[in-house]
C-alpha positions as CSV (number, residue, x, y, z in Angstrom):
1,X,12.9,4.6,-24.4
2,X,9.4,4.0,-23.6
3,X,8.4,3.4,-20.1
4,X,6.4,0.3,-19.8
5,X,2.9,-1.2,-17.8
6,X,5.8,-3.1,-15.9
7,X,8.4,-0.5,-14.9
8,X,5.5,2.1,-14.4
9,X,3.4,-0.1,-11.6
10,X,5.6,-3.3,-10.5
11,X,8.3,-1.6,-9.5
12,X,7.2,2.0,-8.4
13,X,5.2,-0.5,-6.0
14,X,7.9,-2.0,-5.0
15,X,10.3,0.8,-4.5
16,X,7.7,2.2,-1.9
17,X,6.9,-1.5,-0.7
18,X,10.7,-1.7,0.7
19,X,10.8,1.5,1.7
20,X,7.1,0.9,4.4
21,X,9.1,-2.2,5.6
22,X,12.5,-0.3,6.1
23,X,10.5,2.6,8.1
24,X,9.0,-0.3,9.9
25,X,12.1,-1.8,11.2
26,X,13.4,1.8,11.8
27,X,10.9,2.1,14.2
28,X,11.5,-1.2,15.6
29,X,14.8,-0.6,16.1
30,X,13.6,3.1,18.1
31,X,11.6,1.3,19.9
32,X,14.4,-1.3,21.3
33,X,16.4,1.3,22.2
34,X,13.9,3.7,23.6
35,X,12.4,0.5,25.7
36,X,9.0,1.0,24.1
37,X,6.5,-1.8,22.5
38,X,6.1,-0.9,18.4
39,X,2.8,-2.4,19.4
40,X,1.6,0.3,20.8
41,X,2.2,1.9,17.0
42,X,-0.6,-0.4,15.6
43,X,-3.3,1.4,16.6
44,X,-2.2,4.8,16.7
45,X,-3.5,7.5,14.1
46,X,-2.8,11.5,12.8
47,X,-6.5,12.1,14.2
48,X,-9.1,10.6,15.6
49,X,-11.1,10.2,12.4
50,X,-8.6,9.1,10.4
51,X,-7.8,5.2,10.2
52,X,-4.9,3.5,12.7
53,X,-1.0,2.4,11.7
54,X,-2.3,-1.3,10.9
55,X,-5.2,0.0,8.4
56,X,-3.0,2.6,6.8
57,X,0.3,-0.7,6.0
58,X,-3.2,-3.1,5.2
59,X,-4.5,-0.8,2.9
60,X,-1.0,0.1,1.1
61,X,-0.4,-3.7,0.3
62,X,-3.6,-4.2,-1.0
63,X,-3.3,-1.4,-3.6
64,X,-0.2,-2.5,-4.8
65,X,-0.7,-6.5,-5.1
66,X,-4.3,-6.5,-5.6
67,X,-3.8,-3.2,-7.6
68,X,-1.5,-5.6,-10.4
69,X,-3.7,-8.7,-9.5
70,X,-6.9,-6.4,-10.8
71,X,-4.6,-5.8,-14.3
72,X,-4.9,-9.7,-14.9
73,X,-8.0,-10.3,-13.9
74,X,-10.3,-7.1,-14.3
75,X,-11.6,-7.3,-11.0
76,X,-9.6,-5.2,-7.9
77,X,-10.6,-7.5,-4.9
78,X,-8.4,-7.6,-1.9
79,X,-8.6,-9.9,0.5
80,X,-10.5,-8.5,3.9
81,X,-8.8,-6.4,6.3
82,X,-7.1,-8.3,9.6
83,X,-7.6,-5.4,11.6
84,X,-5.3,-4.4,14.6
85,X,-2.5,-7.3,14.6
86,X,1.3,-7.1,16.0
87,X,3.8,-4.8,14.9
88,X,5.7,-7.8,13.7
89,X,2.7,-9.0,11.9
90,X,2.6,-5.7,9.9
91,X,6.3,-5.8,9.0
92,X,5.6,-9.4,7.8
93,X,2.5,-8.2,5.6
94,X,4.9,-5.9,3.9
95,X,7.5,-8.6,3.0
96,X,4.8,-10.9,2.0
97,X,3.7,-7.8,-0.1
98,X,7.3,-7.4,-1.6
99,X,7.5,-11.1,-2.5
100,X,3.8,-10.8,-4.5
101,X,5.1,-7.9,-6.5
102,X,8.2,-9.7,-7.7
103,X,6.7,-12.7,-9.2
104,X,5.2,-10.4,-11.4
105,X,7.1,-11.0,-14.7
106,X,7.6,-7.8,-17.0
107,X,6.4,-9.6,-20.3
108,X,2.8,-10.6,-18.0
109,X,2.2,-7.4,-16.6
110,X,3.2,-5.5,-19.9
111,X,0.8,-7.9,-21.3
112,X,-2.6,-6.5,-19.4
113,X,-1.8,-2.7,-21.4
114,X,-4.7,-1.6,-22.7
115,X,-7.4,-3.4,-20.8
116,X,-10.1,-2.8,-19.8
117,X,-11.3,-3.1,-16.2
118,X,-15.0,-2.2,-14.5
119,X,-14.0,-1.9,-11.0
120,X,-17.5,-2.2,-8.3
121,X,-17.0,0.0,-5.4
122,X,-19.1,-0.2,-2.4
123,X,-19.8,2.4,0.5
124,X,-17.4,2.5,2.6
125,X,-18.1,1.3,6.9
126,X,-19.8,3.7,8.7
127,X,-19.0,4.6,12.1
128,X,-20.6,1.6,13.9
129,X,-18.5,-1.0,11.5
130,X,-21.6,-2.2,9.9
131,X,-22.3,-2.2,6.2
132,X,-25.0,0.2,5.0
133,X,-26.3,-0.4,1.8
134,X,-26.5,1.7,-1.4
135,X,-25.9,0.5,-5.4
136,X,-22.6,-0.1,-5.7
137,X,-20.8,2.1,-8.1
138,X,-19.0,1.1,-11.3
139,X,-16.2,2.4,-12.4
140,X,-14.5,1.8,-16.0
141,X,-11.1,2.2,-16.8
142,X,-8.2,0.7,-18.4
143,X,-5.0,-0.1,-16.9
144,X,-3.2,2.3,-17.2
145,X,-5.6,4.7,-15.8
146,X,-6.9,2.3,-13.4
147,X,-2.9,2.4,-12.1
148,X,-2.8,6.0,-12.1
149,X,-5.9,7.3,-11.2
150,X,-7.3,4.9,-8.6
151,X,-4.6,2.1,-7.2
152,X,-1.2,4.4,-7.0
153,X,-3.4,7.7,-5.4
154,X,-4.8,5.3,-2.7
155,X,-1.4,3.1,-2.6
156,X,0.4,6.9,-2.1
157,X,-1.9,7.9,0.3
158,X,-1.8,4.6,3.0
159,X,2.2,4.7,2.2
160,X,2.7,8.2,3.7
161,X,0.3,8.2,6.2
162,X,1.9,5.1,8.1
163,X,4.8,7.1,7.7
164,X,3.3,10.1,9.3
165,X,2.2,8.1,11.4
166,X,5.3,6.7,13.2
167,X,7.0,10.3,12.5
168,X,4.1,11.9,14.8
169,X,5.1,9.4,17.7
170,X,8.8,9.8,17.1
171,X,10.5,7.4,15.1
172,X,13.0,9.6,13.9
173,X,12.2,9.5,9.9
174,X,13.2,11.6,7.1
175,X,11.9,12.1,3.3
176,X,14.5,9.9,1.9
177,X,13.4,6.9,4.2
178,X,9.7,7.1,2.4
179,X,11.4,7.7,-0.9
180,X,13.5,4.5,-0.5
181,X,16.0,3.5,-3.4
182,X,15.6,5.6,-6.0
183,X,15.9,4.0,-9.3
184,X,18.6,6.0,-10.8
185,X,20.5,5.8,-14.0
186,X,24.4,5.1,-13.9
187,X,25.9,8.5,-14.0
């Protein structure tokens, strides 16, 4: 059987999708019992140069909602980041996330195979949070490799490093809590 645009992005987002949220309320559930405030997670970070907990969840649920919302209409635009918010806020992104990936339908998704997208990227902030300017750079690809070569690697990377994240400050996390339900085949 032939996997399809569907099963390959809607629901390798999602399984990953569930699995931030779970490792969210894991460590809301450490930090009740440890007596801590998961709001102090928000803003922590691996290093100093790398982005905080509430970029790292931001930027995961805009590559997998935004990353199927680019399939339909050719354009990858996510909303603008919130920046530092509550711990409660970030599990609530996730779920809002979750809820965006399943009303994508298999037969709409499967649909946008094949298309072609031109994705406009722009420099990223610089170190004083202020846009500096340069010719944005286009990027063509289809769908497929838009998926697999720009939105799941990015999507992948935000995933693991909120993970890392909250595993670096304790939240006692193992590999199968970031894999999350695996989508096996009755045995």
């Amino acid at each position: 059987m032939a996997i399809s645009l569907y099963d390959l992005s809607v629901l390798t987002f999602l399984q990953t999708v569930r699995a931030i949220g779970a490792f969210l309320d894991r460590a809301a559930t450490h930090c009740a019992e440890a007596g801590t405030d998961p709001d102090d997670f928000v803003n922590a970070r691996l290093f100093a140069d790398m982005a905080p907990l509430h970029f790292q969840v931001e930027a995961a649920c805009h590559h997998s909602v935004w990353g199927i919302e680019a399939l339909k209409t050719g354009a990858f635009t996510p909303p603008a980041l919130v920046g530092p918010v509550r711990f409660s806020d970030l599990q609530a992104m996730v779920g809002k996330a979750e809820t965006a990936l399943e009303g994508f339908t298999p037969d709409e998704v499967n649909s946008w195979s094949g298309k072609e997208l031109n994705i406009e990227l722009h420099r990223p902030l610089d170190e004083e949070d202020a846009w500096t300017p340069w010719d944005p750079r286009i990027l063509a690809f289809t769908s497929e490799t838009f998926l697999l070569s720009f939105s799941m690697p990015n999507f992948h990377f935000h995933a693991v490093t909120a993970y890392d994240i909250l595993r670096s400050h304790g939240v006692p996390l193992g590999k199968r809590d970031y894999e999350g339900r695996l989508r096996t085949r009755p045995a």
